[in-house]
N, C-alpha and C positions, 0 to 999 in steps of 0.2 A: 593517192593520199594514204591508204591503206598502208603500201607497199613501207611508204614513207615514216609513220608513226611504228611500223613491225620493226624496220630498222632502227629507228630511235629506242625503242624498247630494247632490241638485241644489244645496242652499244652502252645503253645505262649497265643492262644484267654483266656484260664485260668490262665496267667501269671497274679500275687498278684502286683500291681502296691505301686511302688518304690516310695521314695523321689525324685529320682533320675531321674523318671519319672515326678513327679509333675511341675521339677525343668525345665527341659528339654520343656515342655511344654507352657513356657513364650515368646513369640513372637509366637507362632504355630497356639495355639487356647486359648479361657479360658477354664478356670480351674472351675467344679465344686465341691461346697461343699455345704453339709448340713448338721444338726445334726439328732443324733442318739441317744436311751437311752435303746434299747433294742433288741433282738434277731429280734422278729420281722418285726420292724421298719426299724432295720438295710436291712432285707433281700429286703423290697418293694423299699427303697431308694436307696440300691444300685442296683438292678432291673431296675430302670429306669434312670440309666446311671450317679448317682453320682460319682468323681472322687475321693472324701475324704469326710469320715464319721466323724464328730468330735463329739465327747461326751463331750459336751459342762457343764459347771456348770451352765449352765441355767434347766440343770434339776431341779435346787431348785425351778423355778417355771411351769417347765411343766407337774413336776412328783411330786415334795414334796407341791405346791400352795403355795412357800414363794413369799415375795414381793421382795427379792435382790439374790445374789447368792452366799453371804457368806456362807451360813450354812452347807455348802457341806460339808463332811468329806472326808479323804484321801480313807478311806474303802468304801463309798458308790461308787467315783471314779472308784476303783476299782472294786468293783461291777458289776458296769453296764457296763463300757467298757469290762470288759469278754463277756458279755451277748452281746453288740454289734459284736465283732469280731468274733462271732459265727456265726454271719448273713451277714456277713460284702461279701461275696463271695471275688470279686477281686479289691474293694474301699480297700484306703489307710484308715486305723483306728487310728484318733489320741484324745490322752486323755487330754482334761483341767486338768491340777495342778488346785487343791482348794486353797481357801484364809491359807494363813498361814502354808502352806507346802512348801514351799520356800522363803519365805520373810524373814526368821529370821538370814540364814547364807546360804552362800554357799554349805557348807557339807551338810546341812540340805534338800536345794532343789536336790542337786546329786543325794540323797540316796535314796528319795521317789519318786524322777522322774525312778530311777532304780527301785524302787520297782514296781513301776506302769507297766514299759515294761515287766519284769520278770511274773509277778502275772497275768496279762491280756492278751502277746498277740499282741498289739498293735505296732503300727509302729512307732508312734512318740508323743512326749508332747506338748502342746502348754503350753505358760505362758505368764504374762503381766508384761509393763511395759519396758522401754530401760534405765534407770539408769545403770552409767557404773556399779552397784552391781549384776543389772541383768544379763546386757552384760557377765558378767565373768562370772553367774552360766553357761549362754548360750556357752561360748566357754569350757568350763568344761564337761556339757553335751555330745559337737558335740565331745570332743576330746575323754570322756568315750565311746563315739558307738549311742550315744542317740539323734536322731533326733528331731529339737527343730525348731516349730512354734513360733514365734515371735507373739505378738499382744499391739499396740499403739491406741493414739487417747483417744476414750475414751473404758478405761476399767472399767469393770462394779465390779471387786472386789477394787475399788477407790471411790466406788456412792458415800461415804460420804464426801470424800474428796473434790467432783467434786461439793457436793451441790445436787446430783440429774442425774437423763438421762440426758447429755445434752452435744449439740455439742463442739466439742473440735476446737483448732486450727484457730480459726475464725481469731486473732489480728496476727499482723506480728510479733509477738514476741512468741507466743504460735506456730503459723506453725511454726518457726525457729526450734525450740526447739522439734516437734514431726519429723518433716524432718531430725534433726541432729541422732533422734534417731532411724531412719530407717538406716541410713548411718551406726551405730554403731553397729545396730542388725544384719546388712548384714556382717562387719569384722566380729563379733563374730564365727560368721560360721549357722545361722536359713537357713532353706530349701526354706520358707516362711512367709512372715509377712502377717498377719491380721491389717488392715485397717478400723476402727471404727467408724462411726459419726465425720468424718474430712467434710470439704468443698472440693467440687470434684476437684477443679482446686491445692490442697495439694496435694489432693490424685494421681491426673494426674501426677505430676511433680515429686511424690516418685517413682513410676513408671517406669520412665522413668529412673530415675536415679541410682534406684537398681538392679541389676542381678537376685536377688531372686524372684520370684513371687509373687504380692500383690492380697491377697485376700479381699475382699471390701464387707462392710455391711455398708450401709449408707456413702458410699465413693464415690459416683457414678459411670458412666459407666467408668471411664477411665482403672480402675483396670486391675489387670491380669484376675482375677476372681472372682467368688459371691460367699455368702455362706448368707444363711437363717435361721430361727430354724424351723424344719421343722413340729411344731405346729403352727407357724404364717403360713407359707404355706398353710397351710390344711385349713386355719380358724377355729383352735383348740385352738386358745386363746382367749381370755377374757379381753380387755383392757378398759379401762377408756376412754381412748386416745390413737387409732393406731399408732404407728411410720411412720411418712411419706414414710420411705426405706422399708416397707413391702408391698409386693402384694399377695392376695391371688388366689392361684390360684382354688381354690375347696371348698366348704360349707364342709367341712366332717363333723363339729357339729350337722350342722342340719340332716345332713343324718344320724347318728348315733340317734340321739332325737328320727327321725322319726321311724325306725326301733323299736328301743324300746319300742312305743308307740304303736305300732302295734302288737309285742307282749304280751304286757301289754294286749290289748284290746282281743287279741285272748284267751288269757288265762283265763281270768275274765270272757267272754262268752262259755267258754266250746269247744272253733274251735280247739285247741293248747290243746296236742296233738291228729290226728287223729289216726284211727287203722293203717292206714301205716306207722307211726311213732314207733311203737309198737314191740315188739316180739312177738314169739309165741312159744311154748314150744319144746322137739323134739317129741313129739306125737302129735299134735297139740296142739289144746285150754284145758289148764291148769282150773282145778278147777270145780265144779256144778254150776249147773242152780239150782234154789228154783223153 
Protein backbone atom coordinates (compact mmCIF):
# COMPACT_ATOMS: atom_id res chain seq x y z
CA UNK A 1 0.00 0.00 0.00
CA UNK A 2 2.86 2.07 0.84
CA UNK A 3 4.60 1.32 -2.24
CA UNK A 4 1.33 2.06 -4.02
CA UNK A 5 0.30 5.81 -2.61
CA UNK A 6 4.61 6.74 -2.98
CA UNK A 7 3.76 6.05 -6.58
CA UNK A 8 0.67 7.81 -6.84
CA UNK A 9 2.26 10.83 -5.19
CA UNK A 10 5.45 10.56 -7.71
CA UNK A 11 2.80 10.57 -10.75
CA UNK A 12 0.72 13.57 -9.37
CA UNK A 13 4.32 15.59 -8.70
CA UNK A 14 5.03 14.62 -12.62
CA UNK A 15 1.52 15.57 -13.67
CA UNK A 16 2.07 17.65 -17.38
CA UNK A 17 0.30 20.81 -16.19
CA UNK A 18 -3.01 21.63 -17.92
CA UNK A 19 -4.82 24.83 -19.22
CA UNK A 20 -7.08 23.97 -16.88
CA UNK A 21 -4.46 24.28 -14.40
CA UNK A 22 -3.05 27.59 -15.63
CA UNK A 23 -6.72 28.71 -15.62
CA UNK A 24 -7.48 27.53 -11.99
CA UNK A 25 -4.60 29.30 -10.73
CA UNK A 26 -5.99 32.98 -11.01
CA UNK A 27 -6.81 34.41 -7.69
CA UNK A 28 -4.41 31.46 -5.98
CA UNK A 29 -0.94 32.49 -6.97
CA UNK A 30 0.81 34.11 -10.25
CA UNK A 31 1.24 32.34 -13.00
CA UNK A 32 4.78 32.03 -14.44
CA UNK A 33 5.94 32.18 -18.00
CA UNK A 34 8.94 32.44 -19.98
CA UNK A 35 10.07 31.65 -23.42
CA UNK A 36 11.76 28.94 -24.77
CA UNK A 37 13.32 27.97 -28.29
CA UNK A 38 14.87 25.00 -27.56
CA UNK A 39 15.54 21.59 -25.95
CA UNK A 40 17.80 22.85 -23.80
CA UNK A 41 16.54 26.08 -22.76
CA UNK A 42 13.32 24.44 -22.40
CA UNK A 43 14.79 21.83 -19.69
CA UNK A 44 16.86 24.75 -17.30
CA UNK A 45 13.50 27.09 -17.44
CA UNK A 46 11.44 24.68 -16.76
CA UNK A 47 13.80 23.31 -13.86
CA UNK A 48 13.57 26.27 -12.03
CA UNK A 49 9.84 26.33 -11.76
CA UNK A 50 8.40 28.04 -15.00
CA UNK A 51 4.62 27.33 -15.30
CA UNK A 52 4.30 27.93 -19.19
CA UNK A 53 7.10 27.82 -21.85
CA UNK A 54 6.06 29.88 -24.69
CA UNK A 55 7.84 29.57 -27.93
CA UNK A 56 7.44 32.99 -28.69
CA UNK A 57 8.27 34.62 -32.39
CA UNK A 58 10.61 36.60 -30.79
CA UNK A 59 12.87 33.91 -31.82
CA UNK A 60 13.40 36.16 -35.05
CA UNK A 61 15.55 37.97 -32.85
CA UNK A 62 17.01 35.83 -30.24
CA UNK A 63 17.85 33.06 -32.50
CA UNK A 64 17.56 34.43 -36.33
CA UNK A 65 19.29 38.40 -35.10
CA UNK A 66 16.11 40.09 -37.09
CA UNK A 67 15.14 43.35 -35.91
CA UNK A 68 10.94 42.52 -35.86
CA UNK A 69 9.25 39.06 -35.64
CA UNK A 70 7.74 38.91 -38.83
CA UNK A 71 9.98 36.63 -40.62
CA UNK A 72 9.06 33.62 -38.76
CA UNK A 73 7.69 30.78 -40.81
CA UNK A 74 5.01 28.35 -39.90
CA UNK A 75 7.93 25.47 -40.17
CA UNK A 76 10.58 27.14 -38.12
CA UNK A 77 7.41 27.43 -35.56
CA UNK A 78 7.27 24.18 -35.81
CA UNK A 79 10.49 23.37 -35.38
CA UNK A 80 11.61 24.57 -32.44
CA UNK A 81 8.42 24.22 -30.32
CA UNK A 82 9.16 20.15 -31.07
CA UNK A 83 12.58 20.89 -29.77
CA UNK A 84 11.09 22.85 -26.70
CA UNK A 85 8.52 20.28 -25.59
CA UNK A 86 11.10 17.79 -25.49
CA UNK A 87 12.60 19.70 -22.55
CA UNK A 88 9.53 21.04 -21.64
CA UNK A 89 9.22 18.24 -18.36
CA UNK A 90 5.95 19.40 -16.60
CA UNK A 91 5.61 23.33 -17.95
CA UNK A 92 2.70 23.91 -20.07
CA UNK A 93 4.29 24.42 -24.03
CA UNK A 94 2.46 26.97 -26.05
CA UNK A 95 3.42 27.83 -29.61
CA UNK A 96 3.22 31.57 -31.24
CA UNK A 97 1.14 31.43 -34.62
CA UNK A 98 3.60 33.53 -37.13
CA UNK A 99 2.65 36.54 -38.93
CA UNK A 100 0.36 35.53 -41.80
CA UNK A 101 -0.70 32.10 -40.57
CA UNK A 102 -3.82 33.21 -39.48
CA UNK A 103 -4.66 36.55 -40.45
CA UNK A 104 -5.86 35.81 -43.98
CA UNK A 105 -9.06 33.63 -43.04
CA UNK A 106 -10.33 31.67 -40.47
CA UNK A 107 -9.82 28.28 -42.18
CA UNK A 108 -6.56 29.29 -42.69
CA UNK A 109 -5.62 29.95 -38.98
CA UNK A 110 -7.71 26.60 -37.69
CA UNK A 111 -5.66 24.53 -39.87
CA UNK A 112 -2.14 25.50 -39.06
CA UNK A 113 -2.99 26.28 -35.56
CA UNK A 114 -4.01 22.27 -35.82
CA UNK A 115 -1.07 21.68 -37.55
CA UNK A 116 1.17 23.19 -35.15
CA UNK A 117 -0.54 20.95 -32.08
CA UNK A 118 -0.35 17.75 -34.12
CA UNK A 119 3.28 18.27 -35.54
CA UNK A 120 4.84 19.43 -32.13
CA UNK A 121 3.33 18.31 -29.20
CA UNK A 122 2.29 21.36 -27.69
CA UNK A 123 -0.54 22.28 -25.53
CA UNK A 124 -1.77 25.30 -26.68
CA UNK A 125 -1.27 28.45 -29.47
CA UNK A 126 -1.07 31.74 -28.63
CA UNK A 127 -2.17 34.50 -31.27
CA UNK A 128 -2.62 38.30 -31.44
CA UNK A 129 -5.00 40.77 -31.88
CA UNK A 130 -9.14 40.79 -30.35
CA UNK A 131 -10.82 41.86 -33.82
CA UNK A 132 -14.21 40.11 -33.70
CA UNK A 133 -12.18 38.06 -37.01
CA UNK A 134 -9.89 36.88 -34.41
CA UNK A 135 -12.39 36.31 -31.67
CA UNK A 136 -14.11 33.76 -34.09
CA UNK A 137 -10.86 31.98 -35.20
CA UNK A 138 -10.44 32.00 -31.22
CA UNK A 139 -13.94 30.39 -30.58
CA UNK A 140 -13.19 28.02 -33.58
CA UNK A 141 -10.04 26.94 -32.17
CA UNK A 142 -11.28 26.28 -28.31
CA UNK A 143 -14.50 24.52 -30.07
CA UNK A 144 -11.81 22.26 -32.40
CA UNK A 145 -9.79 20.94 -28.99
CA UNK A 146 -7.21 23.75 -29.49
CA UNK A 147 -6.25 25.77 -26.53
CA UNK A 148 -5.81 29.46 -27.47
CA UNK A 149 -3.75 32.16 -25.69
CA UNK A 150 -5.03 35.49 -26.38
CA UNK A 151 -2.43 38.42 -26.66
CA UNK A 152 -3.48 42.46 -26.83
CA UNK A 153 -2.04 45.69 -26.23
CA UNK A 154 0.65 46.02 -28.20
CA UNK A 155 1.44 43.17 -30.63
CA UNK A 156 4.63 43.10 -32.06
CA UNK A 157 3.48 41.18 -35.58
CA UNK A 158 1.46 45.09 -35.92
CA UNK A 159 5.21 47.05 -35.30
CA UNK A 160 4.43 48.71 -38.43
CA UNK A 161 1.13 49.51 -38.05
CA UNK A 162 1.89 50.77 -34.43
CA UNK A 163 4.70 53.04 -35.93
CA UNK A 164 7.24 51.07 -33.83
CA UNK A 165 7.74 49.36 -29.81
CA UNK A 166 5.38 51.49 -28.25
CA UNK A 167 3.03 51.71 -25.45
CA UNK A 168 -0.43 51.03 -26.34
CA UNK A 169 -3.75 52.17 -24.60
CA UNK A 170 -2.40 55.37 -23.04
CA UNK A 171 -5.90 57.68 -24.46
CA UNK A 172 -9.21 56.78 -23.06
CA UNK A 173 -10.23 55.79 -26.24
CA UNK A 174 -7.43 53.21 -27.05
CA UNK A 175 -7.99 51.57 -23.28
CA UNK A 176 -11.57 51.34 -24.35
CA UNK A 177 -10.98 49.69 -27.15
CA UNK A 178 -8.12 47.04 -25.84
CA UNK A 179 -10.42 46.36 -22.58
CA UNK A 180 -13.35 45.70 -24.80
CA UNK A 181 -11.06 43.26 -26.42
CA UNK A 182 -10.09 41.36 -23.50
CA UNK A 183 -14.01 41.05 -22.76
CA UNK A 184 -14.38 39.58 -26.33
CA UNK A 185 -11.29 37.32 -26.17
CA UNK A 186 -12.57 35.89 -22.67
CA UNK A 187 -16.38 34.92 -24.59
CA UNK A 188 -14.48 33.58 -27.32
CA UNK A 189 -13.40 30.77 -24.98
CA UNK A 190 -8.71 31.88 -24.51
CA UNK A 191 -7.40 29.94 -21.38
CA UNK A 192 -5.43 33.13 -21.09
CA UNK A 193 -4.67 36.53 -22.42
CA UNK A 194 -1.27 38.20 -22.69
CA UNK A 195 -1.11 41.73 -21.59
CA UNK A 196 1.50 43.85 -23.55
CA UNK A 197 3.08 47.36 -22.93
CA UNK A 198 -0.63 48.66 -21.60
CA UNK A 199 -0.46 51.28 -18.72
CA UNK A 200 -0.78 49.25 -15.48
CA UNK A 201 -3.94 50.73 -14.02
CA UNK A 202 -5.62 49.10 -17.84
CA UNK A 203 -4.01 46.27 -17.14
CA UNK A 204 -5.30 46.09 -13.25
CA UNK A 205 -8.72 46.68 -14.19
CA UNK A 206 -8.68 43.88 -17.32
CA UNK A 207 -7.79 41.82 -14.50
CA UNK A 208 -10.12 42.24 -12.55
CA UNK A 209 -12.62 42.06 -14.82
CA UNK A 210 -11.71 38.70 -16.78
CA UNK A 211 -12.06 35.03 -15.48
CA UNK A 212 -9.16 34.18 -17.66
CA UNK A 213 -5.66 34.78 -16.42
CA UNK A 214 -3.79 37.80 -17.49
CA UNK A 215 -0.43 37.35 -18.34
CA UNK A 216 1.62 40.83 -18.14
CA UNK A 217 4.87 42.01 -19.88
CA UNK A 218 5.19 45.64 -19.56
CA UNK A 219 1.60 45.66 -17.86
CA UNK A 220 2.63 45.99 -14.50
CA UNK A 221 2.25 44.22 -11.27
CA UNK A 222 -1.45 44.02 -11.21
CA UNK A 223 -1.43 40.94 -13.74
CA UNK A 224 -2.40 37.40 -12.94
CA UNK A 225 1.13 36.75 -14.02
CA UNK A 226 4.59 37.68 -15.89
CA UNK A 227 6.22 36.35 -18.62
CA UNK A 228 9.87 37.49 -20.04
CA UNK A 229 12.02 36.43 -22.96
CA UNK A 230 14.09 34.67 -21.36
CA UNK A 231 17.36 36.25 -23.36
CA UNK A 232 16.45 39.67 -21.78
CA UNK A 233 16.40 37.67 -18.42
CA UNK A 234 19.88 36.22 -18.75
CA UNK A 235 21.20 39.56 -20.17
CA UNK A 236 21.49 37.80 -23.47
CA UNK A 237 20.29 40.71 -25.41
CA UNK A 238 21.67 43.26 -27.24
CA UNK A 239 19.54 46.46 -27.06
CA UNK A 240 20.10 50.00 -28.22
CA UNK A 241 17.68 50.94 -25.56
CA UNK A 242 16.54 48.35 -22.73
CA UNK A 243 12.78 48.12 -22.34
CA UNK A 244 11.99 49.62 -18.97
CA UNK A 245 9.54 46.18 -18.24
CA UNK A 246 12.78 44.15 -18.35
CA UNK A 247 15.08 43.14 -15.36
CA UNK A 248 17.93 41.22 -15.63
CA UNK A 249 18.37 38.87 -13.43
CA UNK A 250 22.14 37.32 -14.50
CA UNK A 251 25.14 38.65 -16.82
CA UNK A 252 25.17 35.26 -18.74
CA UNK A 253 26.80 37.25 -21.82
CA UNK A 254 29.40 38.08 -20.05
CA UNK A 255 29.92 34.79 -18.38
CA UNK A 256 29.87 33.01 -21.67
CA UNK A 257 32.64 35.99 -23.33
CA UNK A 258 34.39 35.10 -20.24
CA UNK A 259 34.67 31.43 -20.65
CA UNK A 260 35.49 31.58 -24.13
CA UNK A 261 38.11 33.83 -23.73
CA UNK A 262 39.79 31.71 -21.47
CA UNK A 263 39.57 29.00 -23.71
CA UNK A 264 40.84 30.83 -26.44
CA UNK A 265 43.79 31.74 -24.22
CA UNK A 266 44.34 28.15 -23.08
CA UNK A 267 44.44 26.88 -26.29
CA UNK A 268 46.79 29.48 -28.15
CA UNK A 269 49.26 28.72 -25.05
CA UNK A 270 49.41 25.02 -25.24
CA UNK A 271 47.46 24.61 -21.35
CA UNK A 272 44.18 23.07 -23.45
CA UNK A 273 44.37 20.11 -23.79
CA UNK A 274 46.25 18.34 -20.94
CA UNK A 275 47.33 14.52 -20.87
CA UNK A 276 44.28 14.00 -18.52
CA UNK A 277 42.13 15.16 -21.25
CA UNK A 278 43.49 12.64 -23.37
CA UNK A 279 43.11 8.84 -24.15
CA UNK A 280 45.41 6.38 -24.12
CA UNK A 281 45.33 3.21 -26.23
CA UNK A 282 44.34 -0.34 -24.73
CA UNK A 283 48.07 -1.24 -24.29
CA UNK A 284 48.96 1.92 -23.26
CA UNK A 285 50.96 4.75 -25.05
CA UNK A 286 50.24 4.30 -28.76
CA UNK A 287 53.16 4.92 -31.27
CA UNK A 288 57.49 5.57 -30.93
CA UNK A 289 59.53 7.77 -29.37
CA UNK A 290 62.53 9.08 -32.07
Amino acid sequence: MFFIETLRGMTAAMKKTSVTDIRSLKGMRRIVALTAYDCTMAKLVASGGADILLVGDSLAQCVKGEETTLSVTLEETIYHTRNVVKGAGTALVVADLPFMSYQVSTEQGLSNAGRVMKETGCQAVKMEGGSPERCELISRCVESGIPVMGHIGLTPQSVNAFGGYVVQGRSDDEGKKIFDQALNIERAGAFSIVLECIPYQLAKNITLRVSSPTIGIGAGPYCDGQILVINDLLGMSFWEKKPRFVKVYDDIASKIIGAVSSFRDDVVNGEYPEIKHSYKGVDGENGQQD
